[in-house]
N, C-alpha and C positions, 0 to 999 in steps of 0.2 A: 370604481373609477370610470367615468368617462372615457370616449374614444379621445375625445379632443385632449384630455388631461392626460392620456397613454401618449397622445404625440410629442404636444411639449413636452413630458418629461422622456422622452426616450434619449436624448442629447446626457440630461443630466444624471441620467439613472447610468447608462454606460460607462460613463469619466468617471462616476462614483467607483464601479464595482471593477472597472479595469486598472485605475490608479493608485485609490489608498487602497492599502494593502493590512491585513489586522495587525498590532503588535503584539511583540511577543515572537519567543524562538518556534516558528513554525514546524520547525523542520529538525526532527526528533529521531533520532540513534536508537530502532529495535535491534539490540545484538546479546547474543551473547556466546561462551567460550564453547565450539564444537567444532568438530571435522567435519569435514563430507558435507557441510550445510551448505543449500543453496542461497545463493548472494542474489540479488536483488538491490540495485540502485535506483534513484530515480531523480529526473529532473524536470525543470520547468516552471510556469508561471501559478498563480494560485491556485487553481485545481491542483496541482499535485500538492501544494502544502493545502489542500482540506479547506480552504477558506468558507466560510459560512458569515454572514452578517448578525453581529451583535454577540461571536463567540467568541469564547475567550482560545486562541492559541491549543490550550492542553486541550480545548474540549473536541478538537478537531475529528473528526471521524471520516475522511475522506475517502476515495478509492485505494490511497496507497496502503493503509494499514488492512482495507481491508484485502488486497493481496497477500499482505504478508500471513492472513489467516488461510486465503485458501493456498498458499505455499506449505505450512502446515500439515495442512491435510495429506501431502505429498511425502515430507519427510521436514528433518531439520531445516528452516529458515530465516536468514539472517536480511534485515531492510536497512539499506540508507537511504532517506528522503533529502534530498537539498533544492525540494519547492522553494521557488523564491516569488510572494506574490508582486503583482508589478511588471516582472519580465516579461521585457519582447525578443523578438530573437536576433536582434542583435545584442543585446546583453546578455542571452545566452552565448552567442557565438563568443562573446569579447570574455567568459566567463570560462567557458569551454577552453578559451587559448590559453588563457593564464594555465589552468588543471595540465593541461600536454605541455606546457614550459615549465612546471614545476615552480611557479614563480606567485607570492603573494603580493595578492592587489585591494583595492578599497573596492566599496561598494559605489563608490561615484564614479569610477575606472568601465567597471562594469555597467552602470546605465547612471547617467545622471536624473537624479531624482526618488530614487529609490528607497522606500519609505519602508520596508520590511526591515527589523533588526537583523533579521537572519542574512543577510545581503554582506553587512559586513563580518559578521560571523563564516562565516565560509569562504571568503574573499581571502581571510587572514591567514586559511587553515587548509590550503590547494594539497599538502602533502598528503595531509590522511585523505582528501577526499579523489585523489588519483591513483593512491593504494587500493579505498573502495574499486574505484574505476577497474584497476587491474586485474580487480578478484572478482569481478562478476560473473554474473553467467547470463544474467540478464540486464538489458536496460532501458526503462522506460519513462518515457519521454510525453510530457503535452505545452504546446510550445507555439504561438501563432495571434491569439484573440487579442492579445497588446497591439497588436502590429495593426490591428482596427483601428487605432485609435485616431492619426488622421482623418478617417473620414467623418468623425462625428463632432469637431472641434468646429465652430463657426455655425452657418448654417447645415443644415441636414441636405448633403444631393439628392439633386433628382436622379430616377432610376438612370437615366441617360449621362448624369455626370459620371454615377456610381461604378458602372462595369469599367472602365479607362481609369479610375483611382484605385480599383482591385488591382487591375492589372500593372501596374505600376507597384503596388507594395507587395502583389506575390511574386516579383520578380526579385525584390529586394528579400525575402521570408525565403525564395527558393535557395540564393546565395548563402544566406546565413545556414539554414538547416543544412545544405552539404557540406558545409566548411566546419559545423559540429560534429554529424557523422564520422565525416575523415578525421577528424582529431580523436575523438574516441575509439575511432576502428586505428589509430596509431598505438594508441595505451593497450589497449587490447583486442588484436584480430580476433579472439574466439569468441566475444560474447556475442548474443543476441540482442538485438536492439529493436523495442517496438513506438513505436513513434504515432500517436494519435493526432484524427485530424481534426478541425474544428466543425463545432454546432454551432448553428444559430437561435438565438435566446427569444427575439422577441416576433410575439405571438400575432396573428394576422389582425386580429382588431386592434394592433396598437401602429401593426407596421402602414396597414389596408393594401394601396395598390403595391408599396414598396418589398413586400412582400414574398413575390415570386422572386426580384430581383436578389434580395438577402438570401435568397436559400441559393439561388444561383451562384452567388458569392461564394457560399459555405462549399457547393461542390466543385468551384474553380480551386477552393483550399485543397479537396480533397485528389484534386486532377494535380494538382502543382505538386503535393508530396507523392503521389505516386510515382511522379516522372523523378525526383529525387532517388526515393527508393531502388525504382530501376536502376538508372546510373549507379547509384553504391554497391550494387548487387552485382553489376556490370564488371565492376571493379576487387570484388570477394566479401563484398561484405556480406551481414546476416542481420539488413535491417527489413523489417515486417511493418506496415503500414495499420492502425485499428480504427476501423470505420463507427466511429461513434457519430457521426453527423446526422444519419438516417432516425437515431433513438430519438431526436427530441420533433424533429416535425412535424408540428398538430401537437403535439406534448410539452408545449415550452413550458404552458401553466405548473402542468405536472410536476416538469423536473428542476424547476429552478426557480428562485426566490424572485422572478422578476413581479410579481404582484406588488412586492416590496420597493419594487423598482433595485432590484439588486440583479445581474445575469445570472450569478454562479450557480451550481447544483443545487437543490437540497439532498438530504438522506436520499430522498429514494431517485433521485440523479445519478449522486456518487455512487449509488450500488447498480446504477445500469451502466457508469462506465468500468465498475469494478467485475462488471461479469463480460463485457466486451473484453476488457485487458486480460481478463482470468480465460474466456476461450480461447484467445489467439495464443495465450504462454502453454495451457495447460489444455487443450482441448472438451475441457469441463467447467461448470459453477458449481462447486459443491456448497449443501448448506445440511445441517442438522434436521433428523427426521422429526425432532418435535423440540419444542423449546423445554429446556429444565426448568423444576422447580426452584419455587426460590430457597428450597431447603435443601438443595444440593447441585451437583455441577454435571454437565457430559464428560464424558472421558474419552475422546479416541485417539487409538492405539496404531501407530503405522498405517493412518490413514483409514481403522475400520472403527466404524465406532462401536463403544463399547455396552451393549444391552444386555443386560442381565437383569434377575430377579432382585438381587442385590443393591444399591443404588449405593452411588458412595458417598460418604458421610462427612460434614464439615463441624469442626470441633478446635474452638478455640484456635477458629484461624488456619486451622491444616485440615487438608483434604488426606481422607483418606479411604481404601477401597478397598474391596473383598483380594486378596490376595492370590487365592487360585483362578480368579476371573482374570487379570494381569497376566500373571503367569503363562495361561492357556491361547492369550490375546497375542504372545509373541512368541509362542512357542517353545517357552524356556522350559529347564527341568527342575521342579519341586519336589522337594522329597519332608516328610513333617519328623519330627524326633518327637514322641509323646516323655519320654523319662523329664527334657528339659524344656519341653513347649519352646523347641524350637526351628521354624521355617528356614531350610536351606534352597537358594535358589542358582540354578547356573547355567548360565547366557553367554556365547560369545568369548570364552576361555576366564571368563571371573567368575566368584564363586560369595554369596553373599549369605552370611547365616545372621538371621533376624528373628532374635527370642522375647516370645509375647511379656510386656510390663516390665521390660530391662531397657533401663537411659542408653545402652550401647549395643551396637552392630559390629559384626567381624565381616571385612573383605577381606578377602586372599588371604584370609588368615591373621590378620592385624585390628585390632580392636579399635574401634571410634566409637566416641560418645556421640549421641543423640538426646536432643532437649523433648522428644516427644516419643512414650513406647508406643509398639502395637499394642493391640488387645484384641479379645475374643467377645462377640457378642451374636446373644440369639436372634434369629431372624427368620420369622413364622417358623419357630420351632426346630431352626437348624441354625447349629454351631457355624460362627464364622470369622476367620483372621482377620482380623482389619488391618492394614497397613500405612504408614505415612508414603504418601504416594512419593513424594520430591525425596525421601529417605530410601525408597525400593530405586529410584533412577537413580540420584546419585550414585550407590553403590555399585549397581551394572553399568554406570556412563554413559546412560538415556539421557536424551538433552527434555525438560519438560518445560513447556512457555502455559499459563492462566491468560485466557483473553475473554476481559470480565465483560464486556460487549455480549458475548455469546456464551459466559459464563461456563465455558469448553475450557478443559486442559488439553494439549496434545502431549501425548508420549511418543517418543522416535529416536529406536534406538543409534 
């Protein structure tokens, strides 16, 4: 593409990828039943619903899910995502108020125009998602690149128009964002709330002189939420500012589909704002020491992964793994019964006896059936239990998530 042809379409490429929004339910419910998990919300414009051009909705693989993998890693983790692509932050704000009044609204209430179904799907359903709100422990937040949108409508300004049109919309983005803050630090004083700031997408041969002034923009974004932060914090909040704006400069090509003339991330975008978002919550990125085969899965256990000689084994759709390797991963007590070939294991005051080639398992004493037994099989010449892995947690009250992404189980108990 030409330079001339990156300018013209810089008008058109923006309004594309800041206003239609992909359809289909973005914004997808990781949960499931445990104590003690850590809760994870999130809100915001298309980045946090995962948006990619020409993907369908389910295919979305954005930064949020992959938090909920490095949450994981940590212990039990529960996400609600309600990215809504399209949003500016005043349709967060008018979104946000409805959630703290307890009160269902439409999605034209919230921003007129708004083309994502998920808009009015959460519009409808403020109860459960201020329940979320109240259970969190975390919440995060990307929220601002809409609120561009004025300046690209008509002709493109000059850099001299541009600074005075910034400032004018981050005065109105500063309004909004404290008035979400304070609503949510209403619902919930204790959580943690991290709030990103914006990047700028387009690349010096498309923008040329305009150039220095957009990145100027981007850290006027990033001065405006700070001063925000401050005040909330002023006030007792425990909101944290994530400096993503620095990742893309000189990188836009890299991290985002604008070749395509699209802004948003691609893959290897999303997992630089997903390791930004994962330093500031977790003070780490964790990732797997090598990728598995495609003939079996990683396993880690309370955060350690699990490497043995052993690998564990997929069979007709169930994973399953050496069983003294588990065992020894969380510390539990195994003891083996040779008269009945059968493994008793005991964790945490339960007590789970699991006999090799029998449809059923005894908890605490009470017998359940199981559609899949262990079995015993050699391996370079050593005897070994195999177990249904989701049949060893169930019984103990491990919560276990498959994230085929990374082809990782986590166990945690």
């Amino acid at each position: 593409m030409t330079t001339t042809t990156w300018k013209k379409s810089w008008k058109v490429l923006v309004c594309a990828a800041l206003v239609l929004p992909a359809f289909g339910l973005a914004g997808i419910r990781d949960t499931f039943a445990a104590e003690e998990s850590y809760k994870i919300v999130t809100f915001g414009d298309s980045l946090t619903a995962g948006y990619e051009p020409e993907k369908a909705p389910a295919d979305y693989y954005g930064f949020v899910p992959r938090l909920a993998e490095q949450g994981r890693f940590h212990g039990r983790t529960e996400v609600a995502n309600y990215g809504i692509s399209g949003l500016n932050s005043s349709g967060l704000e008018h979104y946000i108020e409805a959630v703290r009044a307890g009160t269902n609204t439409t999605a034209d209430a919230i921003q007129s125009g708004l083309r994502d179904p998920n808009a009015g799907v959460f519009a409808s359903g403020v109860a459960a998602v201020r329940a979320d709100v109240a259970e969190a422990d975390v919440i995060a937040i990307t929220i601002g690149g809409n609120d561009l949108l004025p300046l690209i409508t008509g002709t493109l300004p000059t850099a001299a128009e541009l600074t005075p049109k910034v400032e004018a919309l981050l005065q109105t983005y500063a309004v909004n964002l404290s008035e979400v803050l304070t609503d949510l630090r209403e619902i919930n004083p204790d959580a943690r709330i991290v709030v990103a700031d914006q990047y700028q997408p387009v690349p010096a041969v498309a923008a040329k002189t305009l150039y220095a002034t957009l990145n100027q923009a981007a850290t006027a974004y990033t001065t405006t939420l700070n001063g925000v932060v401050t005040a909330q914090n002023a006030a007792g909040g425990h909101v944290e500012a994530v400096n993503v704006a620095p990742l893309f400069v000189g990188r836009e090509m890299q991290l985002t589909h604008i070749a395509r003339q699209d802004i948003h991330p691609n893959q290897v975008g999303y997992e630089a704002l997903a390791k930004v978002f994962s330093e500031k919550i977790w003070g780490e990125y964790r990732t797997l020491s090598k990728t598995p085969a495609s003939s079996t899965v990683a396993v880690v256990v309370s955060g350690k992964e699990l490497n043995t000689g052993f690998k564990p084994i997929l069979k007709n759709g169930t994973t399953f793994v050496v069983l003294r390797d588990i065992t020894d991963a969380l510390g539990a007590n195994l003891k083996w019964d040779n008269k009945t070939s059968t493994a008793s294991i005991d964790f945490g005051g339960r007590n789970v006896a699991i006999p090799v080639d029998k449809k059923s398992i005894t908890v605490n004493g009470t017998s359940t059936a199981i559609k899949i037994p262990a079995f015993t099989e050699k391996v370079n010449g050593v005897s070994k239990t195999y177990v249904p892995l989701a049949v060893l947690a169930d019984g103990l009250g491990f919560d276990v998530q498959y994230t085929p992404r990374l082809r990782t189980v986590f166990v945690n108990p």
